[in-house]
FIPA-12879 format. One record per residue (C-alpha): residue number from 1; residue in three letters; z, y, x. Coordinates in steps of 0.1 Angstrom, whole numbers, plus 5000, padded with zeros to 4 digits. Layout:
N
seq | type | z | y | x
NUM | ALA | Z | Y | X .
...
This chain:
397
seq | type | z | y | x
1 | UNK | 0934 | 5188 | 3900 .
2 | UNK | 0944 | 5209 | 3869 .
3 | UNK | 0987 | 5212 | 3870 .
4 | UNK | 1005 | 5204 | 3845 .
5 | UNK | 1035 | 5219 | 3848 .
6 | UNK | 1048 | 5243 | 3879 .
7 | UNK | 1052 | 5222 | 3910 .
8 | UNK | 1089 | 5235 | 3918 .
9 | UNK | 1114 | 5205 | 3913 .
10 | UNK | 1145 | 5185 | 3918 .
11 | UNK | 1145 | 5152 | 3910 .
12 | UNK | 1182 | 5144 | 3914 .
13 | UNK | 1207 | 5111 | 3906 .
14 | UNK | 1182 | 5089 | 3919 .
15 | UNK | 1179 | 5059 | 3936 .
16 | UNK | 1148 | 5068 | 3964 .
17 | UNK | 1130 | 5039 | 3977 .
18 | UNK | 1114 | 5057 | 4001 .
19 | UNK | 1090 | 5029 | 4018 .
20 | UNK | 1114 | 5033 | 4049 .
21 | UNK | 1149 | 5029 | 4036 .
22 | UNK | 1172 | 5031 | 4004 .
23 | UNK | 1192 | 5058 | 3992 .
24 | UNK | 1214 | 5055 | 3963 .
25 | UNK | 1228 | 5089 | 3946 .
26 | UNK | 1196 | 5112 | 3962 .
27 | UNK | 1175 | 5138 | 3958 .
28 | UNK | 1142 | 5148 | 3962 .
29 | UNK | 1128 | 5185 | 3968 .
30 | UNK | 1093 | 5193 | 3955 .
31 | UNK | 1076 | 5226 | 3966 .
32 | UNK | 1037 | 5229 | 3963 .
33 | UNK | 1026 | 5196 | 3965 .
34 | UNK | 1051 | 5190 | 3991 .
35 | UNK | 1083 | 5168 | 3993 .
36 | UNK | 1105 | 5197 | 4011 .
37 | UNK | 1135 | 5179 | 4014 .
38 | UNK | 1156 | 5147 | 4005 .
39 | UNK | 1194 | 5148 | 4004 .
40 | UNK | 1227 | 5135 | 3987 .
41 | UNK | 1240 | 5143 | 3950 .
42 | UNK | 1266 | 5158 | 3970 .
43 | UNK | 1249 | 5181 | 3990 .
44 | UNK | 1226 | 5186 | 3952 .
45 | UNK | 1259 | 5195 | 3938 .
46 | UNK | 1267 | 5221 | 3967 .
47 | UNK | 1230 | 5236 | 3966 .
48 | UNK | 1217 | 5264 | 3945 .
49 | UNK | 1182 | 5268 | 3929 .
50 | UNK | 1160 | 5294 | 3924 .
51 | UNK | 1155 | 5297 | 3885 .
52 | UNK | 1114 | 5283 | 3886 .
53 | UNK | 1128 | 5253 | 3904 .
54 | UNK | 1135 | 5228 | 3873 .
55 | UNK | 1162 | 5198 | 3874 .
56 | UNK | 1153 | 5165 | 3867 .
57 | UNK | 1182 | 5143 | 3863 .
58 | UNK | 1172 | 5109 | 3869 .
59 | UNK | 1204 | 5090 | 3856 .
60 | UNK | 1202 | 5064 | 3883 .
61 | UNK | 1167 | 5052 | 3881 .
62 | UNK | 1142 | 5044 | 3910 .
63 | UNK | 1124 | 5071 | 3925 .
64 | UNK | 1094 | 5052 | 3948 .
65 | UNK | 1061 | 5070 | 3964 .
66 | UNK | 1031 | 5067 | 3938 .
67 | UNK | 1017 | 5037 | 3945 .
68 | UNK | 0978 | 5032 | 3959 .
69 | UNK | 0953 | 5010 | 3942 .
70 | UNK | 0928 | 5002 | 3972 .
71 | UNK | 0908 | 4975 | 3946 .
72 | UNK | 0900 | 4986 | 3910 .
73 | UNK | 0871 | 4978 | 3893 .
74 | UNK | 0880 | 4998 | 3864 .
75 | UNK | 0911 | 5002 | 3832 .
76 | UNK | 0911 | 5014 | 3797 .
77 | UNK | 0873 | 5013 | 3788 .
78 | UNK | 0859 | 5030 | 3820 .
79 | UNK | 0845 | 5008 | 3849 .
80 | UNK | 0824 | 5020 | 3879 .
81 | UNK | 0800 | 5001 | 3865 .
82 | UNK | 0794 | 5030 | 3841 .
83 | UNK | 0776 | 5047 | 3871 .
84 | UNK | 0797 | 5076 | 3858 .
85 | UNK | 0819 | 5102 | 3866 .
86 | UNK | 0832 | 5107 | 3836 .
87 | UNK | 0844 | 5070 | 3837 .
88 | UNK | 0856 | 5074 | 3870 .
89 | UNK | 0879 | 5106 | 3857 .
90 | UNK | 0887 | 5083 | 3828 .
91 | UNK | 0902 | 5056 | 3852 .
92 | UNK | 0918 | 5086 | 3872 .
93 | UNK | 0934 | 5097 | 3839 .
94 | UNK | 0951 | 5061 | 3827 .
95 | UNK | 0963 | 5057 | 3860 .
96 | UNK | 0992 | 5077 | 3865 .
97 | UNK | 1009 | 5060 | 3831 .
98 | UNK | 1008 | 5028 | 3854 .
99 | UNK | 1028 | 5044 | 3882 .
100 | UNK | 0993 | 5046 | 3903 .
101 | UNK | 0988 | 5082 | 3927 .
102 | UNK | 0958 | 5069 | 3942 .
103 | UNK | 0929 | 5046 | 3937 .
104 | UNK | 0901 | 5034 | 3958 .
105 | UNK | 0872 | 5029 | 3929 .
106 | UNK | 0854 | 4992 | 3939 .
107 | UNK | 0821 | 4986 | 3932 .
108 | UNK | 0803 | 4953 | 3927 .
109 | UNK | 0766 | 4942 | 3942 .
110 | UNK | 0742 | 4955 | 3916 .
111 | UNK | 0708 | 4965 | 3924 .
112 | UNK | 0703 | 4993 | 3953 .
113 | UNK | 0694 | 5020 | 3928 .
114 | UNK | 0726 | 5015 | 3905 .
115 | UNK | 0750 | 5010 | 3934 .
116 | UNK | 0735 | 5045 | 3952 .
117 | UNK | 0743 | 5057 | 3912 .
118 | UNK | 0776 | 5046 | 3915 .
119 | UNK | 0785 | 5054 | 3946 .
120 | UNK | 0771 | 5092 | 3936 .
121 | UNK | 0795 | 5091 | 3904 .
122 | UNK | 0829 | 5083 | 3923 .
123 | UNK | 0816 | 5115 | 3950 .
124 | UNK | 0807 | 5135 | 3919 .
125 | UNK | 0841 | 5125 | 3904 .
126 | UNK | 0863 | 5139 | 3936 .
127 | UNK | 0878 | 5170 | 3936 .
128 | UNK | 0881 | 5169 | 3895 .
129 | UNK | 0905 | 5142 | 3891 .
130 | UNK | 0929 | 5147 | 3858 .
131 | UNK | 0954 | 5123 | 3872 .
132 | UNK | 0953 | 5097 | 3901 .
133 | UNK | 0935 | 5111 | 3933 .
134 | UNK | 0900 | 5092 | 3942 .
135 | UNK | 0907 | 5084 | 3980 .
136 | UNK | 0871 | 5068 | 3985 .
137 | UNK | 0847 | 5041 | 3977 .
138 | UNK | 0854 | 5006 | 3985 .
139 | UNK | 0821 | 4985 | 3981 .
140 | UNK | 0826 | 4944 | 3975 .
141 | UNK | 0795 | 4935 | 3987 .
142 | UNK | 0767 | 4930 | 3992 .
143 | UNK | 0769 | 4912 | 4020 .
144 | UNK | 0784 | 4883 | 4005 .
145 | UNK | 0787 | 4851 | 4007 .
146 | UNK | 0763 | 4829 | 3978 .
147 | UNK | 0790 | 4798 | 3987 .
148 | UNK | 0818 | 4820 | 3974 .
149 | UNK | 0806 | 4841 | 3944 .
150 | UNK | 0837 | 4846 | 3920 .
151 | UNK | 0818 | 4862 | 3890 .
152 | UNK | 0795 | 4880 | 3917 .
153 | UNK | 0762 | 4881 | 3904 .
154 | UNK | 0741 | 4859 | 3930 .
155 | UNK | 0710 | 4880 | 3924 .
156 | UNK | 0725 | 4911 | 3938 .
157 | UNK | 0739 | 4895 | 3968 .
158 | UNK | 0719 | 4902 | 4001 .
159 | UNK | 0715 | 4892 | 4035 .
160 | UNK | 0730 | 4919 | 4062 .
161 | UNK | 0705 | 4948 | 4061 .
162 | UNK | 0716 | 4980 | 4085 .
163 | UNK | 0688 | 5001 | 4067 .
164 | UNK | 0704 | 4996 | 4033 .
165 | UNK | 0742 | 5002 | 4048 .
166 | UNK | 0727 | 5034 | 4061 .
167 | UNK | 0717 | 5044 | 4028 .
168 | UNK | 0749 | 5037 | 4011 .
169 | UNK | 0768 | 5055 | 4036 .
170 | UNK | 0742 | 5084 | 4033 .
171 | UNK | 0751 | 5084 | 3994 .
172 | UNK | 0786 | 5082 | 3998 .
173 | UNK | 0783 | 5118 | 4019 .
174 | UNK | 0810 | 5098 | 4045 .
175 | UNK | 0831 | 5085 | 4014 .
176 | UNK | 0828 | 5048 | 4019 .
177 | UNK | 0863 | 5038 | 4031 .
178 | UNK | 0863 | 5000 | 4029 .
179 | UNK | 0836 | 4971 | 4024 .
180 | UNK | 0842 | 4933 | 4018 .
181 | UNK | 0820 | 4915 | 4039 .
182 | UNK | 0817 | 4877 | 4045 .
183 | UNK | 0826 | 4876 | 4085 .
184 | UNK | 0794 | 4845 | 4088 .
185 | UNK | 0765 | 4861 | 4073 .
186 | UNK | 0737 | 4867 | 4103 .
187 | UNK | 0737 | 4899 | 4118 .
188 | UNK | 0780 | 4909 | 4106 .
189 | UNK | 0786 | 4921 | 4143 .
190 | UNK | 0763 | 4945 | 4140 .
191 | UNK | 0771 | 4959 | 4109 .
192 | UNK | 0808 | 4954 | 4119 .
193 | UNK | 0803 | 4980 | 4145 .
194 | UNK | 0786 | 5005 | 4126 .
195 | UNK | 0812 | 5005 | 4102 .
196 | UNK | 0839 | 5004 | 4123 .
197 | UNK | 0818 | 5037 | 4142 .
198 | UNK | 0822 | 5054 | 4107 .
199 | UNK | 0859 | 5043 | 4099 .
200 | UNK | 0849 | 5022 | 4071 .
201 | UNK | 0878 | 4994 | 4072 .
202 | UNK | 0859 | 4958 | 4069 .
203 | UNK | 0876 | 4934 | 4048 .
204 | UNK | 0871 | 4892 | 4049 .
205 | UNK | 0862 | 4886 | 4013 .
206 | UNK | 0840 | 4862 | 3992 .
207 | UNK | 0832 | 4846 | 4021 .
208 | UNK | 0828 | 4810 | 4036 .
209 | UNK | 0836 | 4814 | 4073 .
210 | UNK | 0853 | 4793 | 4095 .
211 | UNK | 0881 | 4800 | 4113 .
212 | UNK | 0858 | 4803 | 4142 .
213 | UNK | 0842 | 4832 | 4120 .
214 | UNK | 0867 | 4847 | 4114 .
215 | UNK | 0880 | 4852 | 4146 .
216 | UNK | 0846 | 4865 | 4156 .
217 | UNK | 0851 | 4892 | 4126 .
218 | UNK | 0884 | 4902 | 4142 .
219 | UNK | 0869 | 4905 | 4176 .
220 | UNK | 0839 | 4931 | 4160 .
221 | UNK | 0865 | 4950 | 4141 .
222 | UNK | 0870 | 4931 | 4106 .
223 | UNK | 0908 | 4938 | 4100 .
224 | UNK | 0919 | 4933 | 4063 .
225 | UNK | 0913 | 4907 | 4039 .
226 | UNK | 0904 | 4905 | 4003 .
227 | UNK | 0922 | 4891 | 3973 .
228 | UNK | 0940 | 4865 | 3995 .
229 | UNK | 0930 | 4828 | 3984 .
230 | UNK | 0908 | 4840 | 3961 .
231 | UNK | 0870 | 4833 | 3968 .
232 | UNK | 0873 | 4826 | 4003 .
233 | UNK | 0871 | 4793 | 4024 .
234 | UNK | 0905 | 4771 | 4020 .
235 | UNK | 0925 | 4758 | 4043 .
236 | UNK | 0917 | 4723 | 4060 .
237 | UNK | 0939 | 4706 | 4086 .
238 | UNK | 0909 | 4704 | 4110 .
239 | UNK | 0895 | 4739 | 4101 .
240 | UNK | 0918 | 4763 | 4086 .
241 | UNK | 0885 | 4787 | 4074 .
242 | UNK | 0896 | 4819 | 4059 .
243 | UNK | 0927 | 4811 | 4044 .
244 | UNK | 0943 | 4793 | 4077 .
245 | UNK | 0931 | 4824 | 4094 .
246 | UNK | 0947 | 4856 | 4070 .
247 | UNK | 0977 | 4829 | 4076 .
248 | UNK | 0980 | 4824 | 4110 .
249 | UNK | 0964 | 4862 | 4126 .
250 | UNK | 0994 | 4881 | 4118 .
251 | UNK | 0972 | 4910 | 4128 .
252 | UNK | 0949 | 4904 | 4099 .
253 | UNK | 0962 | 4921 | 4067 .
254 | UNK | 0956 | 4910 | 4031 .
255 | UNK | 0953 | 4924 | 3997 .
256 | UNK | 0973 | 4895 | 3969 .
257 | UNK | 0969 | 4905 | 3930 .
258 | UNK | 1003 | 4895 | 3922 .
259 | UNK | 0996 | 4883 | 3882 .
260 | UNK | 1010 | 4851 | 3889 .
261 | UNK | 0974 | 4836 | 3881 .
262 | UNK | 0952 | 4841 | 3904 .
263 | UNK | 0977 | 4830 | 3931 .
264 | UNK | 1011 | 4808 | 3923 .
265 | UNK | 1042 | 4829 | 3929 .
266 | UNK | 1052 | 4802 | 3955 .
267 | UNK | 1023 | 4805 | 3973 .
268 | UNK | 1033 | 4845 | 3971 .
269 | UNK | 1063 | 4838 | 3985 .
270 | UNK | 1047 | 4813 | 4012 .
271 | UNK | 1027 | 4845 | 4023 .
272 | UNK | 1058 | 4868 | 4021 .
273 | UNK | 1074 | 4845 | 4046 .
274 | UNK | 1052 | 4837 | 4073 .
275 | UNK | 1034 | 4875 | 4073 .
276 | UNK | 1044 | 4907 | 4084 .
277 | UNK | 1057 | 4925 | 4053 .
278 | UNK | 1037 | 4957 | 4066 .
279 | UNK | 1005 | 4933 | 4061 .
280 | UNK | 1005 | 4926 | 4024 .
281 | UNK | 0991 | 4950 | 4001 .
282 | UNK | 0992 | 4948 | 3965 .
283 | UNK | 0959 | 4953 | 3943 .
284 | UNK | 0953 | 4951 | 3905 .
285 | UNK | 0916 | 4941 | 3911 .
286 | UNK | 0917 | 4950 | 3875 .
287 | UNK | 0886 | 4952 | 3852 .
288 | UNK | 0870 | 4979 | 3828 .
289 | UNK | 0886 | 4964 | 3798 .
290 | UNK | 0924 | 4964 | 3811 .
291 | UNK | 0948 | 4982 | 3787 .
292 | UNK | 0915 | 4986 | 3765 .
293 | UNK | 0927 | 5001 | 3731 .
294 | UNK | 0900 | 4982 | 3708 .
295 | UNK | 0895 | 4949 | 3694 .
296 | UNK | 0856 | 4955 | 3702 .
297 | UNK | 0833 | 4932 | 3723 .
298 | UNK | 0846 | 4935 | 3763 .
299 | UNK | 0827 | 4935 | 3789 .
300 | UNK | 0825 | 4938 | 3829 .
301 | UNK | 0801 | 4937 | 3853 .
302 | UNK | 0777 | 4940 | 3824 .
303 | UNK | 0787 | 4906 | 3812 .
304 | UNK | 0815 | 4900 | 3782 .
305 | UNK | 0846 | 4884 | 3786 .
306 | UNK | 0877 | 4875 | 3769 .
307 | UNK | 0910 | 4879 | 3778 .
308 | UNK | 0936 | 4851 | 3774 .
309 | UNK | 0972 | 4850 | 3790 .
310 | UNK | 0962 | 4881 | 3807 .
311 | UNK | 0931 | 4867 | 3825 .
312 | UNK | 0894 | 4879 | 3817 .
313 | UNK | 0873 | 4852 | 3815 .
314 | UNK | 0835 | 4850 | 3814 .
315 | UNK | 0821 | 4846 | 3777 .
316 | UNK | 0794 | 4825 | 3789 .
317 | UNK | 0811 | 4799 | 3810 .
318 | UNK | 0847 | 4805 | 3807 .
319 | UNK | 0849 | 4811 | 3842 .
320 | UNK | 0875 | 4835 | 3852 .
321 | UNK | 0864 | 4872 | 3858 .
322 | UNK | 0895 | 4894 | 3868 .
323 | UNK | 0925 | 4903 | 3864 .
324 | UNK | 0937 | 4928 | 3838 .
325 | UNK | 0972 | 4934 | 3859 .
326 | UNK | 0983 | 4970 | 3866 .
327 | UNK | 1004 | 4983 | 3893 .
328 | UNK | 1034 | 4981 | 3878 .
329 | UNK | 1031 | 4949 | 3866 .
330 | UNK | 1025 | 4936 | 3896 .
331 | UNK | 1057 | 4952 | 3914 .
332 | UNK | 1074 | 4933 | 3890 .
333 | UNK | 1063 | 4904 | 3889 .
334 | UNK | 1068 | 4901 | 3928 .
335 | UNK | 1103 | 4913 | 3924 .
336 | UNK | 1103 | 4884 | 3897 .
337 | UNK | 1087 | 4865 | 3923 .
338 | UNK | 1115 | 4865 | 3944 .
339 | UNK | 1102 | 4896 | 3965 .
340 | UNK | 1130 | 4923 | 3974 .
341 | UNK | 1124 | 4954 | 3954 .
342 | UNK | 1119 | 4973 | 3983 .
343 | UNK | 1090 | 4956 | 4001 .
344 | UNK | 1073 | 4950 | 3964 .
345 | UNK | 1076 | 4990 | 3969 .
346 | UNK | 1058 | 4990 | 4004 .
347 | UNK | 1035 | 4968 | 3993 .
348 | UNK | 1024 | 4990 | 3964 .
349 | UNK | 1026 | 5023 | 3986 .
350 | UNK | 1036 | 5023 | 4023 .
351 | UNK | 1016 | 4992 | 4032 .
352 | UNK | 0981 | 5002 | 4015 .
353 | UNK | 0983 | 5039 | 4031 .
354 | UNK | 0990 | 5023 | 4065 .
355 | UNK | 0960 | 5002 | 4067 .
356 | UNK | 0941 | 5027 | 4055 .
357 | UNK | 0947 | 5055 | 4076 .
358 | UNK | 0956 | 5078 | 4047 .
359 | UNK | 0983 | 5103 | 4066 .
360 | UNK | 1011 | 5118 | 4045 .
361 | UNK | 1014 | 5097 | 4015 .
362 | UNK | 1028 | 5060 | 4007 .
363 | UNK | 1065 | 5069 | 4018 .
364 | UNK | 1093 | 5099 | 4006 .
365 | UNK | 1098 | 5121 | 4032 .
366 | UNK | 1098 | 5152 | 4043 .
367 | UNK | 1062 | 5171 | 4049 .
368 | UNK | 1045 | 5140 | 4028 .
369 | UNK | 1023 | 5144 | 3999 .
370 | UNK | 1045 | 5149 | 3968 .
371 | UNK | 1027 | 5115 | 3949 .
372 | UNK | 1061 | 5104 | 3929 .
373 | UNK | 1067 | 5077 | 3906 .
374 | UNK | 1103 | 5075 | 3886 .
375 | UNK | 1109 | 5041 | 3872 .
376 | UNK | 1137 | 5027 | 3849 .
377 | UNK | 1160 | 4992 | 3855 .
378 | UNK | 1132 | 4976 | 3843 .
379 | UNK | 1107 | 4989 | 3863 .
380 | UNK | 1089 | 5005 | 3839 .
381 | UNK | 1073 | 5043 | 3843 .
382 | UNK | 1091 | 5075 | 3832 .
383 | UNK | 1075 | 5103 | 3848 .
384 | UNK | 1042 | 5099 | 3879 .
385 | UNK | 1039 | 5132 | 3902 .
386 | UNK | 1007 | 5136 | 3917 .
387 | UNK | 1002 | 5158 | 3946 .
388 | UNK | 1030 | 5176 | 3934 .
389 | UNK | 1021 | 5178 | 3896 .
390 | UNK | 1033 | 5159 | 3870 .
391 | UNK | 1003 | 5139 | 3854 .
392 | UNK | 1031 | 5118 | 3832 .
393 | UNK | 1061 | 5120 | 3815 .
394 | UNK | 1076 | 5099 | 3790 .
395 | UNK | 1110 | 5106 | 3772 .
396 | UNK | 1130 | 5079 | 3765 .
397 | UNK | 1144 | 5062 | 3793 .
């Protein structure tokens, strides 16, 4: 990544979330892109600084880890269905204003040669981020469920096929971290296990199983869930499908796009209530068009949409396409929700690092990846650190 400022800094006054525990009147320590230390404004008023290390008075505002996007289809005009890299360092770019360290691109069922060109263009994008870091590929699809489509396009939905999953993987160059799979399609053991081999994490999504099925996908590795109540089989009193299972498996983790639309906020706090906090994980989910600066045409997926009380709807039908929810947002509207700050936090941070394996980042502490996001009362973003470089800054408070 290119710095943006030297990576020697004090961020001090704050009020640290750290994904663990809170701390009013603290400070955090950045050397490299390294937290080196956390401690009182007491012991901050005791220490002394070399001169290159800058002081960042906070005033009192939130300090939280940068928060990890595992399900993003795309923000401000750039999509991954661009096949590009340059939208993919776009996306990287926007992110940081929206409090987001880390993103796991998602790319939809398109034919073989454009998702190998995809896939290609998030690899390609790696390494020269401008902003957010790219943590990996997450495929939705293609071995999806017909029943359960979403906006999916049916004619790039396919039957399990190991050959193709090889060649995804081969384009990926070991990149694919996580695939949505639908847990009943013929031959998902299989391709559970050879996923599971290459520590891609499976997740139940767009799918039609029941409960049965789902239980099967547990047994052969399928772990996490996608978009919770959204596209998947709903819960029955005699077969509580894919819903009844995410609800009852407390194993089983979830991703929720917390908008308020695509799931009711009491169903949110149903969720909140009867699952292990360390199992939720927030997502935006969000579409190329989000924060889009132009009254032009939008489009996603290669189809236009419209956006009306911040849903993207389908031009053609008026069926409902995505969410154009960011981070943020969606801390606060699950702290609106009811949810206390501090697990919104998790959620956002801890949570998605945990169940995906990513070592050093998603909490403040001591050795851990310097990804930083300072936040006002309102919950709104003042200054993203990225590996240990701030990517954004804004003035007023």
């Amino acid at each position: 990544m290119n710095g943006l400022m030297e990576s020697a800094f004090c961020i001090h006054n704050a009020t640290v979330i750290a994904g663990y525990a809170r701390m009013d009147r603290s400070a955090v320590l950045v050397e490299g892109n390294s937290i080196a230390d956390i401690f009182s404004e007491r012991r901050f008023a005791q220490k002394t600084f070399a001169p290159d290390v800058e002081l960042i008075d906070a005033e009192g505002a939130y300090l939280t880890p940068g928060f990890i996007d595992t399900h993003i289809h795309g923000i401000g005009g750039y999509g991954t269905e661009d096949l590009s890299a340059d939208s993919i360092l776009g996306m990287s770019k926007i992110l940081p204003a929206w409090g987001v360290t880390s993103f796991v691109p998602t790319i939809y069922p398109m034919p073989e040669e454009d998702m190998i060109r995809a896939i290609r263009a998030v690899v390609s994008a790696m390494g020269r981020e401008e902003g957010a870091e790219i943590i990996g590929v997450h495929m939705e699809g293609p071995f999806i469920s017909p029943a359960q489509l979403g906006v999916q396009r049916v004619e790039f939905v396919r039957p399990v096929d190991l050959g193709l999953m090889q060649r995804l993987w081969d384009a990926s160059e070991g990149h694919i971290v996580s695939m949505t799979v639908a847990p009943e399609l013929k031959g998902m053991r299989e391709l559970a296990l050879f996923c599971n081999r290459l520590g891609i994490v499976l997740q139940a999504g767009h799918t039609d199983a029941s409960y049965e099925n789902m239980i099967e996908g547990m047994q052969a590795g399928i772990r996490h869930s996608t978009h919770m109540f959204n596209a998947m089989s709903r819960l029955h009193h005699r077969n509580p499908n894919a819903v009844g299972a995410v609800l009852i498996q407390p194993d089983l983790s979830c991703e929720i796009i917390a908008d308020g639309l695509h799931v009711h906020p009491d169903l949110i706090r149903l969720l909140f209530r009867d699952k292990p906090e360390g199992n939720i994980v927030l997502v935006t989910d969000s579409l190329k068009p989000t924060k889009q600066m132009t009254a032009a045409p939008m489009f996603a997926n290669e189809e236009e949409v419209y956006l009306t009380n911040n849903l993207f709807y389908r031009a053609s039908d008026g069926v409902i396409a995505g969410s154009s929810l960011t981070m943020i947002e969606g801390v606060r509207n699950l702290i609106s929700f009811g949810v206390p700050l501090e697990s919104a936090v998790k959620m956002a941070s801890a949570n998605p690092a945990r169940v995906f394996g990513l070592h050093r980042r998603g909490m403040i502490s001591p050795g851990f990846q310097a990804d930083l996001l300072l936040a006002n009362d309102r919950f709104e973003a003042q200054m993203t650190i990225v590996d240990g470089t701030i990517h954004y800054r804004r003035n007023a408070r």
